[in-house]
C-alpha positions, -999 to +999 in steps of 0.1 A: -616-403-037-584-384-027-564-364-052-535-388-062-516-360-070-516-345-036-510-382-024-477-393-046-462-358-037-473-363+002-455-399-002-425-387-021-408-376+015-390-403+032-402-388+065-438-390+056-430-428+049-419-434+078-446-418+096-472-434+074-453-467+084-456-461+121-486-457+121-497-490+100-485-506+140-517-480+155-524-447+162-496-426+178-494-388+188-473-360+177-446-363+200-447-403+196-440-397+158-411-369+167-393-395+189-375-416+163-363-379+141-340-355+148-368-326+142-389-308+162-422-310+172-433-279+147-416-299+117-433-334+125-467-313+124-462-299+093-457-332+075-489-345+092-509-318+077-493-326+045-503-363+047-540-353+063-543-326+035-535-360+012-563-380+029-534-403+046-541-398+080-570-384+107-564-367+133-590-363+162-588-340+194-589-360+221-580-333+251-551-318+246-536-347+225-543-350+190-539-384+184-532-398+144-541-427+128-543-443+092-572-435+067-583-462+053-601-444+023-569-427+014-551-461+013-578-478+001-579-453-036-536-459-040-545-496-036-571-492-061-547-472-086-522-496-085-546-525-090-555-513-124-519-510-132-516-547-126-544-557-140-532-542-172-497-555-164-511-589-160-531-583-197-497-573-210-477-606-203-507-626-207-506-616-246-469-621-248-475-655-231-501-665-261-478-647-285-448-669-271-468-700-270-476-694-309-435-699-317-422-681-345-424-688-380-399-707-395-376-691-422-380-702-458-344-715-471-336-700-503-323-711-536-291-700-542 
C-alpha cells in the first residue's frame, strides 16, 4: 500500500492534478503532459517522479518514449482511505438520525 503521506503531498500541487487528471482520459507521454503548461519539459518530469515516487503513475520505456499512465493500486489505497472516512461519516449521522428520531424531552412546568 502506498504511503499516503507521500501521496496527499504529491496531490497538494495543482499541476500534479492536472496531470493525474489527464491521464484518467489514457496514457500520454512527457511532452503530451507539457503541452497544456507553460513549463518545460525538465519541470513536467520532475512532478512525474513526484507522483511515481507516490505510487500515482507508471511509467514504462517504450524506445525512446516513456509513456505514463495511472496506477491503479495507488488510486485504489486513497479510494480505500476515504471509504473509511465515510463509512464512519455515515455512522456519525446515522446516530444523530436515531438520536433525532427519539425527540427531546419535554420540559417540566414549574410551580411558581
Amino acid at each position: 500500500m502506498p504511503d499516503l503521506d507521500n501521496t496527499f503531498a504529491a496531490l497538494s500541487d495543482p499541476t500534479r492534478r492536472a496531470i493525474l487528471s489527464r491521464l484518467a482520459l489514457g496514457e500520454a507521454t512527457v511532452m503530451q503532459l507539457a503541452e497544456p503548461f507553460a513549463m518545460t519539459q525538465p519541470a513536467i518530469s520532475r512532478h512525474l517522479k513526484v507522483l511515481e515516487g507516490a505510487g500515482l503513475i507508471v511509467r514504462r520505456a517504450e524506445g525512446t518514449r516513456r509513456p505514463c499512465r495511472l496506477a491503479p493500486e495507488g488510486i485504489a489505497a486513497i479510494d480505500q482511505w476515504l471509504g473509511m472516512l465515510r463509512e464512519a461519516l455515515a455512522r456519525n449521522y446515522e446516530r444523530l438520525d436515531a438520536l433525532l428520531a427519539q425527540g427531546l424531552p419535554e420540559k417540566e412546568e414549574e410551580s411558581p
